[in-house]
C-alpha positions as CSV (number, residue, x, y, z in Angstrom):
1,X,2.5,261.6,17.6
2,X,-0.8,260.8,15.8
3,X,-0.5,263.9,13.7
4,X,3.2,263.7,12.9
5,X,3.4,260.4,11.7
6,X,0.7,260.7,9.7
7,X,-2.0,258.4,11.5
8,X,-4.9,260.3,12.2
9,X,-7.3,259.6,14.9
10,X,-9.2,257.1,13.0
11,X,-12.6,257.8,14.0
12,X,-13.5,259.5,10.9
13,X,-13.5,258.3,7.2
14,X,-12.4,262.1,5.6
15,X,-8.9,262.7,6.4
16,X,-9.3,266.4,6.4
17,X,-11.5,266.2,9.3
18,X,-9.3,263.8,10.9
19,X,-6.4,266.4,10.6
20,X,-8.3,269.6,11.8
21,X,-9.4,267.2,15.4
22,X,-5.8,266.2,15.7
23,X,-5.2,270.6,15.4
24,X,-8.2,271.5,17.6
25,X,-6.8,268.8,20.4
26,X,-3.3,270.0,20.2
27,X,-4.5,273.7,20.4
28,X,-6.8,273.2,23.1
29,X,-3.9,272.0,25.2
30,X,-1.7,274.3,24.3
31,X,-4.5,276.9,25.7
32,X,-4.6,274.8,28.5
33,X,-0.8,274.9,29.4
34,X,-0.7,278.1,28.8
35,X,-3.1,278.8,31.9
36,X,-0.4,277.7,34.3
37,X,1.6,280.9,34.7
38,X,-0.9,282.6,36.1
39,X,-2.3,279.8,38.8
40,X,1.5,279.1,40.3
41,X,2.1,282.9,40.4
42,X,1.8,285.2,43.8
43,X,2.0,288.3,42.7
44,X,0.7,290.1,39.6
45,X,3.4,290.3,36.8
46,X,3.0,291.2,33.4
47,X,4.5,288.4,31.0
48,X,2.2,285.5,32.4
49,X,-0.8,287.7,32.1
50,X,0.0,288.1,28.6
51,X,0.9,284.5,28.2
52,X,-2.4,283.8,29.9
53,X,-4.5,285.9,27.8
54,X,-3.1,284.3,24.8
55,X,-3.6,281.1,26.2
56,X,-7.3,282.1,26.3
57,X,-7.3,283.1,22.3
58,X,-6.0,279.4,21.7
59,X,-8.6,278.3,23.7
60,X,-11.5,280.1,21.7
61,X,-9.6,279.0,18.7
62,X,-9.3,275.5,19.6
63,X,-13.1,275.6,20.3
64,X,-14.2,276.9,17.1
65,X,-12.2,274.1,14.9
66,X,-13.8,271.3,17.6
67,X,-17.1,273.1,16.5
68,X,-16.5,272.7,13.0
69,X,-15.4,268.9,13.3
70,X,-17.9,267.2,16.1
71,X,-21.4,268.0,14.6
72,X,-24.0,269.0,16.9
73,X,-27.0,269.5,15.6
74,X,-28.6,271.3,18.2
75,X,-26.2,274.5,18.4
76,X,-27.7,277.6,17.9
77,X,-23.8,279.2,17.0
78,X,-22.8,279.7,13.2
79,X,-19.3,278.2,13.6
């Protein structure tokens, strides 16, 4: 709701930055619900593998736009 209305998160004084955590967070839990296909299923079937998998690349995604937001200075990673 934050990001539709405009709000931010307010932790941080740049909007920009504000913006891409408000992405990262909704993209991390898209990846997230995306996962949940594949745990209620009991056999193996296609279409929640595939939803899985791209559940996984939103993941990764989501983690590289947190890693570009939160500073750490002690990461070894480029991004």
């Amino acid at each position: 709701m934050a990001f539709i209305s405009g709000g931010g998160l307010g932790k941080y004084l740049d909007e920009k930055k504000s913006r891409v955590a408000e992405i990262h967070t909704i993209i991390m839990l898209a990846g997230l619900t995306m996962q949940v296909p594949v745990l209620a299923e009991v056999e193996i079937l296609l279409v929640p593998n595939l939803i899985s998998y791209l559940g996984c690349g939103f993941l990764i995604w989501g983690w590289i736009l947190g890693r570009r937001v939160f500073i750490n200075r002690k990461r070894i990673l480029p991004f």
